[in-house]
C-alpha positions in Angstrom: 86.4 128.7 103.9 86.3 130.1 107.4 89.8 127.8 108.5 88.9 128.7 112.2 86.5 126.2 111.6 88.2 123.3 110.8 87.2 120.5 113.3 88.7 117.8 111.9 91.8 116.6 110.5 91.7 113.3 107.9 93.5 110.1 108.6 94.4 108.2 105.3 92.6 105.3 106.4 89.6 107.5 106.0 90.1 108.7 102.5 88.3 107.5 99.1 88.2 107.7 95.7 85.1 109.7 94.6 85.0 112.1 98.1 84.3 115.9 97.8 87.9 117.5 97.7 88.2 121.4 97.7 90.4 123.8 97.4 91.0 127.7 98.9 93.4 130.6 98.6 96.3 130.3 96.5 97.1 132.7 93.6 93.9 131.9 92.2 91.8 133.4 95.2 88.9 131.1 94.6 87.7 128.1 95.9 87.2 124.9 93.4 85.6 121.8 94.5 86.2 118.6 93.0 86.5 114.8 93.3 89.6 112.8 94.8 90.5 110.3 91.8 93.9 109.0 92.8 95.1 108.1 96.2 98.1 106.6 94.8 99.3 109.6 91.7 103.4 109.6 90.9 104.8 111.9 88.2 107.3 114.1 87.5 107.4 118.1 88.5 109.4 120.2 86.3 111.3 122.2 89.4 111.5 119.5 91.8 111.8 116.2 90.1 109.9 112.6 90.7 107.5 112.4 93.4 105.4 109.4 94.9 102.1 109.1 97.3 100.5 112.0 96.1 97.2 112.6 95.2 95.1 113.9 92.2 91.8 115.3 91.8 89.5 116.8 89.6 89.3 120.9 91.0 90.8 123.0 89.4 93.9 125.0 90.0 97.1 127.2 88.5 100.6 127.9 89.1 101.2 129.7 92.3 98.0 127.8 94.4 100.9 125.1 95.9 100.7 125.6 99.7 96.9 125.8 99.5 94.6 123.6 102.0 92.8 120.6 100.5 89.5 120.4 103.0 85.9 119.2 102.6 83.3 120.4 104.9 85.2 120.8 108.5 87.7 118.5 107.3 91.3 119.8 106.7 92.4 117.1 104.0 95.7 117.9 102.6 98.0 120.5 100.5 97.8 121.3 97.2 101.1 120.4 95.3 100.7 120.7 92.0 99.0 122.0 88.9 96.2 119.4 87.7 94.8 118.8 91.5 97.6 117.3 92.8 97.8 117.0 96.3 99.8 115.5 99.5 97.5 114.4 102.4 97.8 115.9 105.4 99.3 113.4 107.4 102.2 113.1 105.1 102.6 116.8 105.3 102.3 116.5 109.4 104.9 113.9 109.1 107.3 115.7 106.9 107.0 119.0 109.1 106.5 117.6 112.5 103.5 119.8 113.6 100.2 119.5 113.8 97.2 121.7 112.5 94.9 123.3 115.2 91.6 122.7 115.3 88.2 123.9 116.7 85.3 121.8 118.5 82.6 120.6 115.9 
């Protein structure tokens, strides 16, 4: 994915179960498409304990793709979190960080 071209940025009141959820970069270096399953996944992590909120998916992924961007067409989506297709959505991430991702015309 070309992210100079992301034109868009998800709000959670957008999101639904059975959308087109991808994933890019990571340790893996590929790019794995899936669908969202979950907008409501908790579960334990074994280096960073219980987490709520999250996501989960159906792409694929392995240890060392967490930071990677979630996105679907133009659409910057989330960040992957966790093996299985666990993600957080990106406004959770804007929240926790307090910025913003830049984005390009459509």
């Amino acid at each position: 994915m070309n992210f100079s071209k992301v034109s868009f940025v998800e709000q959670v009141d957008q999101e639904t179960v059975g959308q087109t959820v991808c994933i890019s970069a990571g340790f893996s270096d590929n790019t794995s498409c899936g669908t969202l399953e979950s907008r409501n996944w908790s579960g334990e992590f074994k280096d960073t304990g219980y987490h709520t909120n999250l996501r989960k998916a159906s792409y694929s992924s392995m240890k060392g793709d967490s930071g990677s961007t979630i996105w679907a067409g133009f659409t910057l989506m989330g960040v992957h979190t966790g093996s299985g297709g666990i993600y957080t959505h990106v406004q959770n991430a804007i929240n926790a960080m307090g910025i913003y991702p830049i984005t390009t015309s459509p």
